[in-house]
C-alpha positions in Angstrom: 18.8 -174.6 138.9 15.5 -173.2 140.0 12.6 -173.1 138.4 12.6 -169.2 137.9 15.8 -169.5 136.2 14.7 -171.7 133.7 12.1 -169.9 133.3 14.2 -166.6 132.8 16.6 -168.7 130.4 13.8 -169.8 128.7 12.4 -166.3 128.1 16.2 -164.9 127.4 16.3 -167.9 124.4 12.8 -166.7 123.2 13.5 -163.2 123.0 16.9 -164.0 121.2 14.7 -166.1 118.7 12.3 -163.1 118.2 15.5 -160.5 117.9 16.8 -163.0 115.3 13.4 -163.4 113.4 13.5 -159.8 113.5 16.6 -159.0 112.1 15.9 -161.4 109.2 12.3 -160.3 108.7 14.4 -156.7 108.5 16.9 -157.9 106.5 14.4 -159.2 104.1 12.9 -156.0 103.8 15.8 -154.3 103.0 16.3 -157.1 99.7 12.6 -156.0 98.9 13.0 -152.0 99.4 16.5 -152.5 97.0 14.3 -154.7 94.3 11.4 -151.9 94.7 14.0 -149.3 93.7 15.2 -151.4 90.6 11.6 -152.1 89.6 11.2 -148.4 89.8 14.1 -147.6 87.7 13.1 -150.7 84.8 9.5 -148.9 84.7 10.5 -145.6 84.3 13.1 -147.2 81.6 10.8 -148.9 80.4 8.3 -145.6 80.2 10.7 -143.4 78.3 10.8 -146.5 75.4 7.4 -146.3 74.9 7.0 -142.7 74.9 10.4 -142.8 72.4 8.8 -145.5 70.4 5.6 -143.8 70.4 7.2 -140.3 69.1 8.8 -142.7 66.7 5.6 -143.8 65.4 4.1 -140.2 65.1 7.0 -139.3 63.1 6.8 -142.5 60.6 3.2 -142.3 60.2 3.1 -138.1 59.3 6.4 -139.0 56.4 4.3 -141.7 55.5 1.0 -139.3 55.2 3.3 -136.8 53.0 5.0 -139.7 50.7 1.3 -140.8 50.2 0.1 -136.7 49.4 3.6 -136.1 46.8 2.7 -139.3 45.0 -0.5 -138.2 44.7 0.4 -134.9 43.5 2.7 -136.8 41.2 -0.5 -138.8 39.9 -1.9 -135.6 39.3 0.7 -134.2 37.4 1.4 -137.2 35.4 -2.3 -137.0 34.5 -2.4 -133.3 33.4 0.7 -134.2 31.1 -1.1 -136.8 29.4 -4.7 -134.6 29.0 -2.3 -131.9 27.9 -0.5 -133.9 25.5 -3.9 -135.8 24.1 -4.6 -132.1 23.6 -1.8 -131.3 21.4 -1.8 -134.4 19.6 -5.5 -133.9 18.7 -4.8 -129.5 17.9 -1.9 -131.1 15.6 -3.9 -133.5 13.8 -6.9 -131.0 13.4 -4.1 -128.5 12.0 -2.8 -131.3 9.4 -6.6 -131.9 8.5 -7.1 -128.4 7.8 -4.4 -128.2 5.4 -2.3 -125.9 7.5 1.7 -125.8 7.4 3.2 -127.6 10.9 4.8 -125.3 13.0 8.6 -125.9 12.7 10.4 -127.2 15.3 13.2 -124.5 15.6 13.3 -121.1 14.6 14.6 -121.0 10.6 17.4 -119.6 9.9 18.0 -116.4 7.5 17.0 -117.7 4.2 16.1 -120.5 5.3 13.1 -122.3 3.1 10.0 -123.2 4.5 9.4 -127.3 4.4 8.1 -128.3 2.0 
């Protein structure tokens, strides 16, 4: 063989090496652009969770901001029934001391007698 023909054989195997390299390096860069579109899709999955677990939150944290306002409502009402019932247990007493009949605890009937 000549010397130009090795030469040109040479350059044919070279190329073909470089076409090879080629189609792997673009083979490889298909894997990537395929893992690209997964990581995508996990993000955006992963996106919608947090936005879900945020909305979540909200919605835990305003029940828990209205349990907290009825018990404190309760509190209050449970407080007024005790300062109103202080109150009639003190007007009682102050009736008793006064000398004055207690008020019966049902209507009486017809011809009924008064306690006593």
């Amino acid at each position: 063989q000549s010397l130009p023909s090795q030469q040109a054989q040479q350059e044919v195997a070279s190329l073909r090496q470089q076409v090879a390299a080629l189609q792997a390096d673009r083979q490889a860069a298909a894997g990537l652009r395929e893992q690209l579109v997964e990581a995508r899709a996990a993000a955006a999955a992963a996106q919608a969770r947090v936005a879900e677990t945020e909305g979540t939150a909200q919605q835990l944290r305003q029940e828990l901001a209205e349990a907290r306002g009825t018990q404190e409502s309760q509190s209050e009402l449970a407080a007024r029934s005790l300062g109103l019932a202080a109150d009639f247990q003190r007007l009682w007493k102050r009736k008793l001391e006064v000398g004055g009949e207690p008020a019966p605890t049902r209507p009486r009937l017809e011809g009924e007698a008064a306690p006593g």
